[in-house]
ROLUM-965784 format. One record per residue (C-alpha): residue in three letters; y, z, x. Coordinates in steps of 0.5 Angstrom, whole numbers, plus 2048, in hexadecimal, padded with zeros to 3 digits. Layout:
// residues N
{site 'ALA' {Y Z X}};
...
//
This chain:
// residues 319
{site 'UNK' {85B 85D 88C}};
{site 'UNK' {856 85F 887}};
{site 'UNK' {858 866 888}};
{site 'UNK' {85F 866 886}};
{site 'UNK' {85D 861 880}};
{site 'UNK' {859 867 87D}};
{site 'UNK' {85E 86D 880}};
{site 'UNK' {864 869 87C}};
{site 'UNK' {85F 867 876}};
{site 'UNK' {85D 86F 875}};
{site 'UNK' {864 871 877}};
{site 'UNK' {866 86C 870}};
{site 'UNK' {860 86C 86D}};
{site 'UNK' {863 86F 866}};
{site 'UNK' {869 86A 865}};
{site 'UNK' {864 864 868}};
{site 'UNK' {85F 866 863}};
{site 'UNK' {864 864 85D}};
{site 'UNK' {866 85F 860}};
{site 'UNK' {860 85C 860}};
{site 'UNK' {85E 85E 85A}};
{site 'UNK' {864 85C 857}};
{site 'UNK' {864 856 859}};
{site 'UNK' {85D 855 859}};
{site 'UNK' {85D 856 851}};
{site 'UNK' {863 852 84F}};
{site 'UNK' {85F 84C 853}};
{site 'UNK' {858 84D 84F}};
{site 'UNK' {85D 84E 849}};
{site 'UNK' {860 847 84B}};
{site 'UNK' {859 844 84B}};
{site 'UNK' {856 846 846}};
{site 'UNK' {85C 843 841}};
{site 'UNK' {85B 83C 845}};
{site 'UNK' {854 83B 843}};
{site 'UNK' {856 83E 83C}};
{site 'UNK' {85B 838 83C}};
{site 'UNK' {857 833 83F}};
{site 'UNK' {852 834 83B}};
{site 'UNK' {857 832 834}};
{site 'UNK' {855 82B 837}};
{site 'UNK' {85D 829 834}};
{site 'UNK' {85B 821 834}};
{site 'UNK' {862 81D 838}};
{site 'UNK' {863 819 831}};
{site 'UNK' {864 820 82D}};
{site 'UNK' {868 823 832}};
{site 'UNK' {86D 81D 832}};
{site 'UNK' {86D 81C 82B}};
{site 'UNK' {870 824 82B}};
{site 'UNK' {875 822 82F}};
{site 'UNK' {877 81C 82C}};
{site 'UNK' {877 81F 825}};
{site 'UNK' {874 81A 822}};
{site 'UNK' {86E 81E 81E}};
{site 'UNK' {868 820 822}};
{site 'UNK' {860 81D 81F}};
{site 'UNK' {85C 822 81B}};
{site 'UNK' {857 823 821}};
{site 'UNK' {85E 825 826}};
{site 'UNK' {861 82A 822}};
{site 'UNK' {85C 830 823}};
{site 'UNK' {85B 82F 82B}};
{site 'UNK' {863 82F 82B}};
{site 'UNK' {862 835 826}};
{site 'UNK' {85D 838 82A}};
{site 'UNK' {861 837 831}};
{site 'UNK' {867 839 82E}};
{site 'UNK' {865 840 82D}};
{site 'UNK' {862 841 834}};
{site 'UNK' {868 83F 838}};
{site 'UNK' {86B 843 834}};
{site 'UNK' {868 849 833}};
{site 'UNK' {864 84A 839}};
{site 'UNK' {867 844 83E}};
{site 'UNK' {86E 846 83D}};
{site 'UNK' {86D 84D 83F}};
{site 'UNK' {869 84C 845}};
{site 'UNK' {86F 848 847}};
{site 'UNK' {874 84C 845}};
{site 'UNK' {871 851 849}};
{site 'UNK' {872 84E 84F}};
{site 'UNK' {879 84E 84F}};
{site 'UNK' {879 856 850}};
{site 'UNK' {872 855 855}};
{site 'UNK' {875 853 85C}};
{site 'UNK' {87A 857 85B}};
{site 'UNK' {876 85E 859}};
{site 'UNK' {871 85D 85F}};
{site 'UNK' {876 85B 864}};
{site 'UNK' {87A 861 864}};
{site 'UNK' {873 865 863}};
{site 'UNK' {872 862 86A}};
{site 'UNK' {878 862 86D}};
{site 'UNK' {87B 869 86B}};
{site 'UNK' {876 86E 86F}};
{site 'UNK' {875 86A 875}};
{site 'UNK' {87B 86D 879}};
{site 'UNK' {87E 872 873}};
{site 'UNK' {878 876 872}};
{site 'UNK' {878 877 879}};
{site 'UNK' {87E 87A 87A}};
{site 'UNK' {87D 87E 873}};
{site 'UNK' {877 881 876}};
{site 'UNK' {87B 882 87D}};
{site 'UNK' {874 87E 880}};
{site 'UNK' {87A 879 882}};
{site 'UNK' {87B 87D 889}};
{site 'UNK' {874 87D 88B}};
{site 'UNK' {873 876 889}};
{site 'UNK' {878 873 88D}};
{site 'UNK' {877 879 892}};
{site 'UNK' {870 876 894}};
{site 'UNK' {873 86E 894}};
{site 'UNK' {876 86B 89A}};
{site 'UNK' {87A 866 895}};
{site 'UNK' {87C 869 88D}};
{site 'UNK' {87D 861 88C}};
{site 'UNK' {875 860 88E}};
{site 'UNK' {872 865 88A}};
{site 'UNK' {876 863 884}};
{site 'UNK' {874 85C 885}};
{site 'UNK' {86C 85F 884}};
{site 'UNK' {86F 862 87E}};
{site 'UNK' {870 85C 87C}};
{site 'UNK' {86B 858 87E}};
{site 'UNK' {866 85D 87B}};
{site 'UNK' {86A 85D 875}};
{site 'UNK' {86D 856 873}};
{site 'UNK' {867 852 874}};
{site 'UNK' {863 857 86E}};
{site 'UNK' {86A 856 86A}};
{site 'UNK' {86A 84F 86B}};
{site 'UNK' {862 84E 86A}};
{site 'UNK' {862 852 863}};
{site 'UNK' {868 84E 861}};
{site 'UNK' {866 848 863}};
{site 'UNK' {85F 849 85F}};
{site 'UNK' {864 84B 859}};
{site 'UNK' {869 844 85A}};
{site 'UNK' {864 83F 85B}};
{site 'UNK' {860 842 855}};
{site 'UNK' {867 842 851}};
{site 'UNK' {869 83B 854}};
{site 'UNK' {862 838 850}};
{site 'UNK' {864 83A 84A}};
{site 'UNK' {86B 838 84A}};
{site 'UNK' {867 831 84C}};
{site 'UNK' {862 831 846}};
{site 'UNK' {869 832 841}};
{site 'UNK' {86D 82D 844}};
{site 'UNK' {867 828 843}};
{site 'UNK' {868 829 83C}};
{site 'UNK' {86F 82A 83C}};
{site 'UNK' {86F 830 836}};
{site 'UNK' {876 833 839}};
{site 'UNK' {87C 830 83C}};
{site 'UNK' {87C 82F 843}};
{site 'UNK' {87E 834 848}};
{site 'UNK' {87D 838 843}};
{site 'UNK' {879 83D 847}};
{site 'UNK' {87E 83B 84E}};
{site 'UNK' {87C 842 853}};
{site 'UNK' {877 844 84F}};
{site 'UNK' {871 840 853}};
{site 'UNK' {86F 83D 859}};
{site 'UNK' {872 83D 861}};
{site 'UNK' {879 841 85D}};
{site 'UNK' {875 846 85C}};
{site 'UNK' {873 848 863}};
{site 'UNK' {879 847 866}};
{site 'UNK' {87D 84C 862}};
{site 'UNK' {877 852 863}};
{site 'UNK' {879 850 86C}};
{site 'UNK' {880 851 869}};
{site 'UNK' {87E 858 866}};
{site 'UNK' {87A 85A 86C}};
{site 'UNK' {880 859 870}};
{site 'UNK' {884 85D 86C}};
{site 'UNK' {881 862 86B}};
{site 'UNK' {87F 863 872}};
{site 'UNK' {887 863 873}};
{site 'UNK' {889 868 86E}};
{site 'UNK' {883 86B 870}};
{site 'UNK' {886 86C 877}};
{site 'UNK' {88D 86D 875}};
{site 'UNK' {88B 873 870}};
{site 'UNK' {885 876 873}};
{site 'UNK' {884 878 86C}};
{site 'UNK' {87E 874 868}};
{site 'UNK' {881 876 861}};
{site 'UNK' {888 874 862}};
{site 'UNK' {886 86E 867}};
{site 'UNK' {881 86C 85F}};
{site 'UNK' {888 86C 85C}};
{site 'UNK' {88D 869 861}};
{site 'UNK' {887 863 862}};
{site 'UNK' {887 861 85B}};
{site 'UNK' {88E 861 85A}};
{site 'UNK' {88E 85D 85F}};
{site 'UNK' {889 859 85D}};
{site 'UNK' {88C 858 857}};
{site 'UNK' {892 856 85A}};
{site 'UNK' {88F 84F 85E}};
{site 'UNK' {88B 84E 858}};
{site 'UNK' {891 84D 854}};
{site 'UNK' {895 849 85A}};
{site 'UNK' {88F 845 85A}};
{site 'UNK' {88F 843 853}};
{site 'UNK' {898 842 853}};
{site 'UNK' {896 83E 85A}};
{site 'UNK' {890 839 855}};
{site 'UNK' {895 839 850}};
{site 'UNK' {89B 836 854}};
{site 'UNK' {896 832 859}};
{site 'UNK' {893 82E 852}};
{site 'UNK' {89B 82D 850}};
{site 'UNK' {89C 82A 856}};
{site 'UNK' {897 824 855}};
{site 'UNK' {897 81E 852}};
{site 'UNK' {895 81E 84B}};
{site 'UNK' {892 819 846}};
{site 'UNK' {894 819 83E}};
{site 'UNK' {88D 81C 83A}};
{site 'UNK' {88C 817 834}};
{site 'UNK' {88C 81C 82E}};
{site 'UNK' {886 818 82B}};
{site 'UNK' {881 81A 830}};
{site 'UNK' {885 821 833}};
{site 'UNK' {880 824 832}};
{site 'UNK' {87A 820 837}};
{site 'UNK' {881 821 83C}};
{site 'UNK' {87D 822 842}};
{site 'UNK' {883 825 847}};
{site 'UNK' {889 82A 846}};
{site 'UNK' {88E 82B 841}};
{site 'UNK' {894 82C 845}};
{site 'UNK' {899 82D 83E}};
{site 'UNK' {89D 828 83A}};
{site 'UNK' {8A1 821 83D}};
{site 'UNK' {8A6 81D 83A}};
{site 'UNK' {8A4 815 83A}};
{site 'UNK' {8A9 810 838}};
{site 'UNK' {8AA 809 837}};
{site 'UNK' {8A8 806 83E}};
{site 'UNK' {8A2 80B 83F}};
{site 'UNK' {8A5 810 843}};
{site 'UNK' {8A3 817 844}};
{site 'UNK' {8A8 81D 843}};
{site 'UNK' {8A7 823 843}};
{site 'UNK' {8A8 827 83D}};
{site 'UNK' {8AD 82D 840}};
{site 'UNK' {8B1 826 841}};
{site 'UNK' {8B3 824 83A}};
{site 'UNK' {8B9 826 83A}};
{site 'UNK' {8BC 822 83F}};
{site 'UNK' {8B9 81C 83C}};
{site 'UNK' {8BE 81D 836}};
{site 'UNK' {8C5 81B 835}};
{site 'UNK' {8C9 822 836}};
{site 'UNK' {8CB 821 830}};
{site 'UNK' {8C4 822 82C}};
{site 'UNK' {8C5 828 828}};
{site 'UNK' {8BF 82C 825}};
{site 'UNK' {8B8 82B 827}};
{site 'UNK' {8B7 827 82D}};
{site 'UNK' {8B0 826 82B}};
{site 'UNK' {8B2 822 825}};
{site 'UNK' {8B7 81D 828}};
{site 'UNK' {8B2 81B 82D}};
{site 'UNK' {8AD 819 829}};
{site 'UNK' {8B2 816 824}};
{site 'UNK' {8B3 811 82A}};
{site 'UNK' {8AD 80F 82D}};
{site 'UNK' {8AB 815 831}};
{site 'UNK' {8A4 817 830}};
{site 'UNK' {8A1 81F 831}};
{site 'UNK' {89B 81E 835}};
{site 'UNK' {896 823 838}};
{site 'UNK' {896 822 83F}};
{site 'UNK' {890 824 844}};
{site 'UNK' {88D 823 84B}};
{site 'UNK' {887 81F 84C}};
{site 'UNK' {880 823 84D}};
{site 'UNK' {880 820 855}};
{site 'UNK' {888 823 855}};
{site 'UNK' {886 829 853}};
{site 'UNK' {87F 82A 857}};
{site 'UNK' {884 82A 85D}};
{site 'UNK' {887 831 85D}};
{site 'UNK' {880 834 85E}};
{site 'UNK' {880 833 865}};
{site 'UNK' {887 835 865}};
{site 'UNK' {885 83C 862}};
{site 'UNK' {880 83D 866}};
{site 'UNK' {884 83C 86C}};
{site 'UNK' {889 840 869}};
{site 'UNK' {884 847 868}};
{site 'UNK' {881 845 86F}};
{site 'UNK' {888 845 872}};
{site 'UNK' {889 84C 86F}};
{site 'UNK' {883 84F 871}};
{site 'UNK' {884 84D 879}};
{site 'UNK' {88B 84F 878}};
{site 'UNK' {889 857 875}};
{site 'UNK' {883 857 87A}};
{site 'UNK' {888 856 87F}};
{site 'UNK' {88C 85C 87D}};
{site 'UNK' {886 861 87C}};
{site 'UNK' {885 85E 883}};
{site 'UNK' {88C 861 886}};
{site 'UNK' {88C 867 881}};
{site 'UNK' {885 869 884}};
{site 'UNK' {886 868 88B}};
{site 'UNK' {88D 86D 88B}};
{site 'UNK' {88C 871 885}};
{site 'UNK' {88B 878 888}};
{site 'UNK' {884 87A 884}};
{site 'UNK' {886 882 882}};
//
């Protein structure tokens, strides 16, 4: 076993390195900017003064001041940075496990000297996988305490930094693995399979933001008060109607609240008889819901596209 580990680790060892330094210097990066948050200090009362903005104390301005400027200049990168991360590393990994094996031509030596193609890839991937997962794991963890360390003061719309930290981020990089140890083996050529994986990639990130959009749609929601909008600690979903009895409308509704016979603006006659425009948005414990969704989501992705490298491998000729 420790053989092979070091034959799959040389075998890799250039992409492998990147992964780790990659992951391992968006990691640090995250902790550094946390200590630097932290140490603002930013006192609870402050911090709810801001978001009620009722006027802060002389002694809160600084420390908002100085918090401000971190999160955003230094944390706001960091975090940004994990948006692109598990997708680069995984398919740096991914693409040359099957796809520069058949580029080389060293495929048919490979699989010539395994008695199973399935089980030399799953030590591929063990070897692999479990480096991946380590490095992005460090990077998710570090990322995730800094996404904590803000929230605690709250000096940015919740969910603003959805994906961008925590368990999220590791189930994309599985995600990107499996694709592009897929296009791999479909192309047999590294470069293309780059291309094709990040399209693809691209696609489900895509796919998976319409799917939270429609998910939190879905939901029930809660008409945030304007007066303390800003200290809302869920999600804006968007605009409602509220009309007299206090019931809730959507607000692509508004037309069939109305007489047919409105003309002009609808918005107008709506609130001339007693209908209110409200924002609308799901609670904090409402919205947390979809985590676990999206990490389920990209997990089932990657069983799904391992699954298909497995069967094109195992029928693939290696020439």
């Amino acid at each position: 076993m420790i053989t092979t580990v070091r034959l799959v680790a040389k075998q890799h060892r250039f992409e492998l390195a990147l992964v780790v330094v990659v992951s391992l210097v968006a990691g640090l990066a995250a902790g550094f900017v946390t200590t630097r948050l932290a140490g603002v200090g930013v006192p609870p009362d402050c911090a709810a003064a801001w978001l009620d903005s009722v006027g802060t104390a002389d002694r809160c301005t600084p420390l908002l001041e100085a918090f401000g400027r971190i999160y955003f200049e230094e944390a706001g990168p960091v975090l940004a940075s994990m948006a692109v991360l598990p997708f680069a590393v995984g398919l740096l990994a991914g693409v040359p496990v099957v796809g520069r094996e058949l580029e080389t031509g060293t495929a048919q030596f490979a699989w010539g000297i395994t008695p199973s193609r399935v089980r030399w890839l799953a030590r591929q991937l063990l070897v692999v996988g479990l480096i991946l997962l380590v490095a992005v794991g460090f990077a998710s963890i570090t990322s995730e305490i800094l996404e904590a360390t803000r929230a605690q003061s709250m000096l940015a719309p919740p969910f603003q930094n959805h994906g961008l930290h925590g368990a999220i981020v590791l189930a994309r990089a599985c995600a990107a693995l499996a694709v592009g140890l897929f296009v791999g083996a479909l192309t047999g050529r590294s470069l293309p399979a780059f291309i094709v994986g990040a399209i693809v990639m691209a696609i489900l990130f895509m796919g998976s933001g319409l799917a939270r959009e429609g998910w939190a749609s879905s939901q029930p929601t809660v008409v945030i008060d304007g007066e303390t909008g800003n200290a809302f600690d869920g999600q804006v979903v968007g605009l409602g109607w509220l009309d007299q009895t206090g019931t809730i409308h959507p607000y692509t509704d508004g037309a069939s609240l109305a007489p047919p016979t409105v003309e002009g603006d609808v918005d107008e006659w709506l609130m001339a008889n007693g209908y209110e425009q409200v924002q609308l948005g799901i609670t904090v414990q409402t919205a947390r819901a979809w985590v676990p969704i999206e990490v389920a989501g990209w997990l089932v992705l990657s069983v799904a596209f391992l699954g298909a490298g497995a069967i094109v491998v195992s029928r693939r000729r290696p020439t």
